[in-house]
Each structure stands twice: as C-alpha cells, then as structure tokens.
N, C-alpha and C positions, 0 to 999 in steps of 0.2 A: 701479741701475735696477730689481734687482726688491725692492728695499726700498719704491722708490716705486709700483709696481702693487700689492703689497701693501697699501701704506697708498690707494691708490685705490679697494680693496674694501672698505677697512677705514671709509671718508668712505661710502660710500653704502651699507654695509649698519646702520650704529649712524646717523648723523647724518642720515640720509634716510628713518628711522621716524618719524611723525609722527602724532600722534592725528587724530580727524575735526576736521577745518574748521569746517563745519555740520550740523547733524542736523536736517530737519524734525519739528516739532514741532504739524505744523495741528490735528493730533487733541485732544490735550491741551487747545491751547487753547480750540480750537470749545466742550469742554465745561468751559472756566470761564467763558464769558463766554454772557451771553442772545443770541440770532438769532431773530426773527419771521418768520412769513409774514404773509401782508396777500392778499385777492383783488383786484382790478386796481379803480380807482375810476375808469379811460377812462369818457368818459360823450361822445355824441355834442355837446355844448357848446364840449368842447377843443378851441378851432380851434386850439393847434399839432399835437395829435395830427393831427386832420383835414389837415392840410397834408404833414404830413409820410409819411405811411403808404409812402412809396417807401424803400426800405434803401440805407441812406449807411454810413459807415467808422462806427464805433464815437467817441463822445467819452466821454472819462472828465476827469474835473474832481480838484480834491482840495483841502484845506484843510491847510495845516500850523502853523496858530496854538497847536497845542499847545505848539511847540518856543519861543514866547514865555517859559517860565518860568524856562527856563535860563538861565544867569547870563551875561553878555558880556562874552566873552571869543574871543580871534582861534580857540583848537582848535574851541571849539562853534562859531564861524561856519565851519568849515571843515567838520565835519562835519555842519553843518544843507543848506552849498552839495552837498555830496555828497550825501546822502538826497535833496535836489531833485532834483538831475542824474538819477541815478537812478528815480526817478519820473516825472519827465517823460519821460525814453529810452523805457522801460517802458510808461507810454502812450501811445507814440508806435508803439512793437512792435506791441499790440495795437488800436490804429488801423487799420495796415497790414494787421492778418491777418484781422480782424472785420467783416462788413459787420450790421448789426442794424435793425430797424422801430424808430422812435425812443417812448421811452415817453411817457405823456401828464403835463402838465405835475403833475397832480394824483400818478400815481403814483411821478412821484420828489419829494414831498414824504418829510417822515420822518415816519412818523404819532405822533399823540403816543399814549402810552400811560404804562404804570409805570416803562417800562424810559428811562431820561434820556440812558443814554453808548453808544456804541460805542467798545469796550473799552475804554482808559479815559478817553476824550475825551467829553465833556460836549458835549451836540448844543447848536448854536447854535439860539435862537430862529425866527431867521430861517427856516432851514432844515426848519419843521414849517409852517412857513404859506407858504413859498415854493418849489416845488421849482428843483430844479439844471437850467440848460437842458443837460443830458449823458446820457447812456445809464447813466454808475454814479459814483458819488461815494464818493471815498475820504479818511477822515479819519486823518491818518500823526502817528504818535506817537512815543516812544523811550522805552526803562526802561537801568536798568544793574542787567544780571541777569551779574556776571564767572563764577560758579558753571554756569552754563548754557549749552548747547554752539552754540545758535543765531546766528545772524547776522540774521534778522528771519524775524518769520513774520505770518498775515496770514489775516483769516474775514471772511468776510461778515458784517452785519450788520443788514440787513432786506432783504426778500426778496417779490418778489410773484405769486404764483402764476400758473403757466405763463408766465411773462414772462421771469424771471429777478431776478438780484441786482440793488437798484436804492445801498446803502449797503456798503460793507467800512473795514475798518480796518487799516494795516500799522505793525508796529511792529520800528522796527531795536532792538538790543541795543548804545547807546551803549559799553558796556564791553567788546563785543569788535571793535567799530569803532576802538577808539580804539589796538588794539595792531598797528592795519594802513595801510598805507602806499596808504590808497586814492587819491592822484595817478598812482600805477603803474599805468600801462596790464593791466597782468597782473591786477593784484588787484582792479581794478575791473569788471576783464570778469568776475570772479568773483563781483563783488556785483550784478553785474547780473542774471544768472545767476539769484542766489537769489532777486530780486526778480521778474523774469521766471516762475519756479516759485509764489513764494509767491503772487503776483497769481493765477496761473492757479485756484488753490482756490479762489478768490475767485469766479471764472468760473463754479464747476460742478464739476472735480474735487476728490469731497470725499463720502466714504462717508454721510454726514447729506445730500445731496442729491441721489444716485441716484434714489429716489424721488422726486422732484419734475422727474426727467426727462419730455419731453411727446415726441411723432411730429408729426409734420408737421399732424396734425390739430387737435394740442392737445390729446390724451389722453396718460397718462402710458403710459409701458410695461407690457408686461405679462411679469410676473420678470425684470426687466432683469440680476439676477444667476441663478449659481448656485453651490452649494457641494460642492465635492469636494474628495477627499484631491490632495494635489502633494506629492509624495515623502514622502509621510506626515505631513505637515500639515494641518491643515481648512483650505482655502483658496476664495476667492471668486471665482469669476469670469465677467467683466463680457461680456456677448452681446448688448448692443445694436444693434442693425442695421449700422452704421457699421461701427462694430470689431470685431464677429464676424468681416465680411467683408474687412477690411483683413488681422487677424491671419491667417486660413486660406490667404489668398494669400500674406504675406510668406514665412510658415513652410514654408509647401508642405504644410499638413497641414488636407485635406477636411473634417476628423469633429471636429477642434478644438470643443470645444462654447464657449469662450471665453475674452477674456483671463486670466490670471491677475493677482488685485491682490496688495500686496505681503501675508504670512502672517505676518511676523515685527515685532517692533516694539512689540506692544500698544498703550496710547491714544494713543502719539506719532505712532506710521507707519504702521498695519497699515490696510490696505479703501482706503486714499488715494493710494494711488501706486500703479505699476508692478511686478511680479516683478521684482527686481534679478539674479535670475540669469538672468531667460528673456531680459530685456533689456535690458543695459547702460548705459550713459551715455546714458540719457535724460532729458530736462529733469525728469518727474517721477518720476524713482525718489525714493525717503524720502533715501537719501543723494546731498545733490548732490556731483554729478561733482568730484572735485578734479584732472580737464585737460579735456575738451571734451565739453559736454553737447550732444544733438541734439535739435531739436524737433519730431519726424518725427509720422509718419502716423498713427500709437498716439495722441499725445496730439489730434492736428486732428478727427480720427474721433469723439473724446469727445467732443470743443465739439459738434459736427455731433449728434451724439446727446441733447446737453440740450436740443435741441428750441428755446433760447433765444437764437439766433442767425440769420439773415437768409441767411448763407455764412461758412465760412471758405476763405480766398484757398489754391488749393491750392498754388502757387510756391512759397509761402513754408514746406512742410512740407519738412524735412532728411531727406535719404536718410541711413538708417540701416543698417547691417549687420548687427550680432551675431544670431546663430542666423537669418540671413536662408537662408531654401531649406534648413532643418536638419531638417525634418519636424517628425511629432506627439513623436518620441524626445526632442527637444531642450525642448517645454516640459512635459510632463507625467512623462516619463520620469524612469531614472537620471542624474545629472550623469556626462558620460563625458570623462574626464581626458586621452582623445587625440584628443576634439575642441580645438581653438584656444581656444573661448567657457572653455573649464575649463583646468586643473593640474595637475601632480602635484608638493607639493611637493618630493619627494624627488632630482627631477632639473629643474627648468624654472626656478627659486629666481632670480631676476638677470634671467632673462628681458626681452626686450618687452614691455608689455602687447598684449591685443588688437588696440587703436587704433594701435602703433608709435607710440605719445609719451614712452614712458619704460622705464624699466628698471622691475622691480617683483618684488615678494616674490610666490608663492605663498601664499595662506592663506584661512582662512574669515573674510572680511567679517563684519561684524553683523548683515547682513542674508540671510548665507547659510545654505542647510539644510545640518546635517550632509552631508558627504563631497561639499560642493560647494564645491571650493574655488576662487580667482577672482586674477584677478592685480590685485593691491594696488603700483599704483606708489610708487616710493622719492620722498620729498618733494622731495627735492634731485636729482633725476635727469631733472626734466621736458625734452626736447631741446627746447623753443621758449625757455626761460627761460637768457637770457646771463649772467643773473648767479649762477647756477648753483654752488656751490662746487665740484663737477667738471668746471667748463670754466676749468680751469688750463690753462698753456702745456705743463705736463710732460704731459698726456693732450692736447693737440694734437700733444704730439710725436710720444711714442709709441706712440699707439692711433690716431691720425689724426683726432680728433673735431674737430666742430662745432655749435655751439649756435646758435640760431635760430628763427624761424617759418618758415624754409624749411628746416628740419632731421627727419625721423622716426629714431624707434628701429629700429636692426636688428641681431638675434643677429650676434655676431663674434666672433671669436679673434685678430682681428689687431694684430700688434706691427711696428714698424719693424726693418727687417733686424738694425740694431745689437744689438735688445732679443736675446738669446742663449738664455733661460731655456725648455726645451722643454716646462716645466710648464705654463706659463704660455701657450703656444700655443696649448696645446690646450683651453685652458678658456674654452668659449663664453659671453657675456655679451651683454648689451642696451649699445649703445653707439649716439651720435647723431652721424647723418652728413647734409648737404646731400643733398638729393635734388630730383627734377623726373623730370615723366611726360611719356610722349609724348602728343599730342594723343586718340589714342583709346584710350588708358590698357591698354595689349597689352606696355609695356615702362617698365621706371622704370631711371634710370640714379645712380648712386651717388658721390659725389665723395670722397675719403679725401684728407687732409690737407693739410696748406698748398698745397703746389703742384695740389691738386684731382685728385690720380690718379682717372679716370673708368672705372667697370663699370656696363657696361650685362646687367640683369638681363629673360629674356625665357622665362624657364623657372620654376615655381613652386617655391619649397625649392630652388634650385639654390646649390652651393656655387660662392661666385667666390675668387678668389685673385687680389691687387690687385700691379701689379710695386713691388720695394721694401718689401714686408710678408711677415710670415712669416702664418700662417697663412690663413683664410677668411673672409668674411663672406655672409652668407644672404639668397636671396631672400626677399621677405615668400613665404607659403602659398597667396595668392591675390593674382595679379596686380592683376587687374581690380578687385578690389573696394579693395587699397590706395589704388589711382590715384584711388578713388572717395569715400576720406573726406573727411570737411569738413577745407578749408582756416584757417587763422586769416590775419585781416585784419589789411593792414599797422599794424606798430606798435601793433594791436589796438586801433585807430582812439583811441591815444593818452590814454586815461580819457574820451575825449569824443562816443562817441558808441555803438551796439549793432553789430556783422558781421551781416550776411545774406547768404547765397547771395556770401559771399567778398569784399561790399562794406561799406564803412564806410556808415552813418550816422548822421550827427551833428546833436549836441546843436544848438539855435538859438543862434546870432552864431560858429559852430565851421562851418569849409566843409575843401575839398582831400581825396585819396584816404584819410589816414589821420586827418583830422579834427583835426591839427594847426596849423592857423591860425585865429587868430580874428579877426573880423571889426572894423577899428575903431569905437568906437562914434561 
C-alpha cells in the first residue's frame, strides 16, 4: 500500500508537468501582417444604414474558402468541420453579448487599396464592391506551423474610424490541431476558449488600438493609458472610464490609477492582455487558462470603452474572484506568499490551485515577475477530467477520490483506515472529491469514497476528519466565494456547443441540456 501512494506522487508530480497548450501570439502577428484604418463612407443615400440606426445583436459573417486548397481527405474534413463549429459557436457568443448600430452598407465593403489579402487570404472580388450585410467579417485560414506553441491566433484587418473593426482574419495551426482529440468534450471547450480570446483582439483588445478608442461622443480618449513601475517592471495601465471604475471597486482599492496590462512577453503578449498575476484565469490573460477561464467585468468594461459598441449584455460578464476585495497591496504591491492568489514553493508544492480544480506545482509562470510565484496545476490532476491517469481504483480506494465535473480539489491527508503508514497521514496534498453547496453558498458538503462518506464544511480552513479515514481533509479558505466559482456544463455541452452562466448552448441541428442530441435531418 504505501509503494502504491508513493507511485501516486510519483504519476502526478513527473507525468502531470506539461509545457503550455497555447501561448497568445496577437502581438507578433498584428505586426507582420498590414491593418488599415479607413474614415466612415456612411453617406445620407444608405438606406440600409438609414433604416437600421436602432442596435440589434452584433452579426458577424465569415468566409472559409481558403480551406478549399487542402487536399481531401476524411482528417481535414474533420478538422475543417471543427474550425466551423468553432466559429460559428464563437459568433454566436458574441451575438449574445454585443448589441452594435449596424455599419453602412458602403463601410463594410473592403476598400481597395495596395494591400490584396488579410493575412493570408486573398480578398475576393466581390467583397471590395459589395459590402457584407454583418457588423464584421471574418476570413479563417490554417497554416501548419508544429514549431509554434499556438493553437490560433487572429487581427483585425480593416478598420473604420470611430466605428470599429469592419474585416479580421483567424487562423488555426492545422499542426497542433491535428495532435488533439477535438470530438472530446474537454478539449474542445479548450479550443473554444482560445477562439473566444482570439476573436476578442479582434474586437478592440489589442495594444495598436487603444488609441482609436472613442467616449460616447465619439472623440477618442484622452491618455487612455498610463505607465508606471508594477514590482519593478514598466508597466501599462489601462484607466479608461469603464475599467478604471470596475477595477477600484473589485479590488477595494480607491487611488488604483488603473488596470495593469500584461509587462511580460514582449511582441507576442506584452500591452494586450491582462496582468496574469493581478488576475487569474481570465479569458484574456496572454496565457490561456489550461482549466476554466472567466469572461468577467475586466474584459466587458474594455468593449464598453472602445466606444464601438451600442451595449455589452452585462448577464453575460462571469464573476470572478482572484484578488477580489484584496486592496491596492494585491495589484501594485509585493506578491505576498500568504495570500491564496500566491505560494510558497517551499511548503504548498501538491496544493489546490486557487480555483480547487486541480492539484498543482508552486512556481513562477512565464508570465510571472520575479518572487511571484503562482500555482501551476499538474496536467494530469485536473478533478473534472475522468480520464485522468490518477482516477485509478487504487486512489478511489485509498484516498477516497473522484473525478468529475461535480468534482473540486481539496487539501487532504486522508487514507482509508487500512492504509497504516503515519508518514503518509500527515502529508497534505490536493485530492478531488464530489462536492455540492448549499443554496446560499454558507456551507459545501464533501463526499469521500465509494460509499460517499459526507462532511459538511461550514467553518473556513476547518480541519474535518471523515469516519473510516485516518487523517483530515480542509475546508476551502473562503466559503462563500468557493460556492461562487463558475460551474462546468454538463458533459461540457458534449464538443457541441459554448457553457454560459452554467448552461449549454448549442451548435445548430445540436438541442438537450448537454447538447448531446442531434436533430434528424
């Protein structure tokens, strides 16, 4: 018995290191490929502008004929039907969240000029003398770059003053698609994910068009950033009206002069995303989340602020936690290793992370400053993913786990009476157990092993001891705000559709709670 808890540390601390997934790359590209601005050609004559001047849901169109040159064959139809699915969900996301003044039919033509392609799509004909009846049109491409750490990335590419983006281009990385199992509900929520992110550059966030942020008037900002040291970095940050005011109330901190964008990264990530330490797994940190990104009030606040949008739906922004009510300490400050948000790897190593999704290393991310170090979950540790190489019978037995999307991580030391070894008692580790909150989230209750031994946790950090187990297992540190993470949607709505607000929605001829049935044709 304890040769096998040995070899149970020994699987998730070697075989559960795993390089990054994806790394945004919006920076880099923005500056190899050309992006116009254009002034508006609305001219009182457009009678659809004229008709339309009331704000509807955002349409977005897209063209995927680039993916004709590929060869046919059943893998590329497979992965042409995913990059679809994908895009459609994606603008179907931003449908729901966008309400926009529809543009005139003149300024979403593409104007002709020198420049012929967006990135590296060859603008149709058509498409300079006819505009798109949509709000933005996106022309989706594929390279096979195996060398390169991305999964797709995606820039605008014409652009009309005060208006917004009227042309972008998304481009997945066929080669690292092709070593993922996107029919898996899991791994598709992931590429959704990065399309959801990438799209969003597209929209506005994106350091090359700060400046062409406008107020309600239609004048642009005035110093929409500013630059100061963040733990002794030059860093950027973003005080546009919106997000000024969002950040100073999340944080609890008055004099905040604004957000911080990410400092680290150079052309790939730096001015275009989020502070990855001030705030966690959010849809746009540089690195996206590898378990559950939030689309909170940080990024809804930006749209709101590029002045090129009509509303965004505020429903639809995700409560977020990390350094929520942490004050001014928590984002400009030292990183402090006895707050939850940080580590210390010398003792937390195995841990939970933050979120209770997984077990995870202590260490400094690529995106962290010196002596901020962050919990880095183990790849194979995730508690929603059953197929898990640690959700054996011999750790259902004797550590009582369970794997799940009704599963969180929580610190434990527990063994089955049998287990005898009193080293091993005592050594606290992140393990995943069934959990469920009570309705006003004041108490989460705990299920330990086959037969579901039940502690109900109601005290924060309180140590339980479960009957039938030798040691303890930990309350989360903050009740309330556990009870308060985002859920994952059933079966994680199956590769067939996007979670919001805990519900599935699905792809078209895809219906049911998990987006699992399809519709005969």
């Amino acid at each position: 018995m304890n040769k096998y808890i040995i070899l149970l540390f020994f699987i998730k601390y070697i075989f559960g290191l795993k390089a990054l997934e994806h790394q945004c790359i919006h920076d880099e590209m923005y500056q190899s490929y050309q992006q116009e601005s254009f002034p508006s050609d609305d001219q009182i004559s457009d009678s659809r502008n004229l008709q339309n001047k009331k704000a509807r849901n955002m349409v977005i169109t897209y063209d995927m004929s680039y993916f004709q040159r590929l060869a046919q064959n059943q893998q590329n139809k497979q992965l042409i039907d995913i990059c679809e699915k994908a895009i459609k969900l994606a603008n179907s996301y931003f449908s729901q969240l966008i309400k926009i003044i529809p543009k005139s039919e003149l300024d979403m033509r593409y104007k002709p000029t020198s420049f012929t392609k967006c990135g590296e799509f060859e603008i149709p004909q058509k498409d300079k003398v006819k505009g798109k009846e949509s709000d933005l049109h996106i022309y989706v491409q594929y390279k096979n770059e195996p060398q390169q750490s991305y999964m797709a990335y995606a820039n605008r590419c014409q652009f009309i003053e005060r208006l917004g983006p009227t042309h972008g281009q998304v481009t997945f990385n066929f080669s690292k698609l092709e070593t993922k199992d996107l029919n898996d509900p899991i791994q598709f929520k992931d590429l959704m994910q990065i399309v959801i992110h990438e799209m969003t550059h597209i929209l506005g966030f994106s350091y090359a068009d700060i400046p062409k942020w406008v107020n309600s008037e239609k004048n642009h900002h005035t110093e929409p950033t500013i630059q100061q040291k963040l733990r002794g970095i030059d860093t950027l940050f973003l005080k546009t009206p919106h997000v000024l005011q969002f950040a100073r109330r999340y944080f609890n901190c008055p004099t905040l002069v604004g957000m911080p964008l990410e400092n680290l990264g150079e052309n790939s990530s730096k001015n275009s995303h989020w502070k990855t330490t001030v705030i966690e797994n959010e849809y746009m940190n540089a690195s996206v989340s590898t378990t559950q990104a939030y689309f909170s009030g940080f990024t809804a606040n930006l749209l709101r602020d590029t002045g090129f949008y009509a509303e965004i739906k505020e429903s639809m922004e995700e409560q977020i936690y990390y350094g929520k009510g942490a004050g001014c300490q928590h984002v400009t400050g030292q990183c402090d290793s006895n707050k939850r948000e940080y580590c210390n790897p010398k003792t937390d190593d195995g841990l939970c992370d933050y979120y209770h999704l997984a077990s995870s290393e202590c260490k400094l991310g690529q995106f962290n400053e010196p002596n901020c170090n962050t919990f880095q979950i183990f790849h194979n540790a995730k508690c929603w993913d059953v197929n898990s190489n640690l959700n054996k019978q011999g750790a259902q037995n004797v550590i009582g786990v369970k794997f799940g999307n009704d599963s969180r991580c929580f610190n434990s030391s527990l063994r089955i009476n049998e287990y005898k070894s009193q080293k091993a008692t005592t050594q606290i580790s992140g393990e995943c157990y069934k959990y469920e909150c009570n309705s006003n989230g004041t108490q989460v209750s705990i299920y330990v092993g086959k037969t579901k031994v039940k502690v109900v946790c109601t005290k924060n950090l309180e140590k339980m001891t479960v009957k039938g187990y030798q040691g303890t297992i930990v309350c989360p540190e903050n009740i309330n705000y556990f009870c308060g993470f985002k859920k994952f949607c059933p079966n994680f709505c199956s590769a067939n559709g996007f979670c919001l607000n805990n519900k599935c929605n699905c792809a078209n001829k895809y219906i049911g709670n998990d987006c699992s049935f399809k519709i005969p044709i």
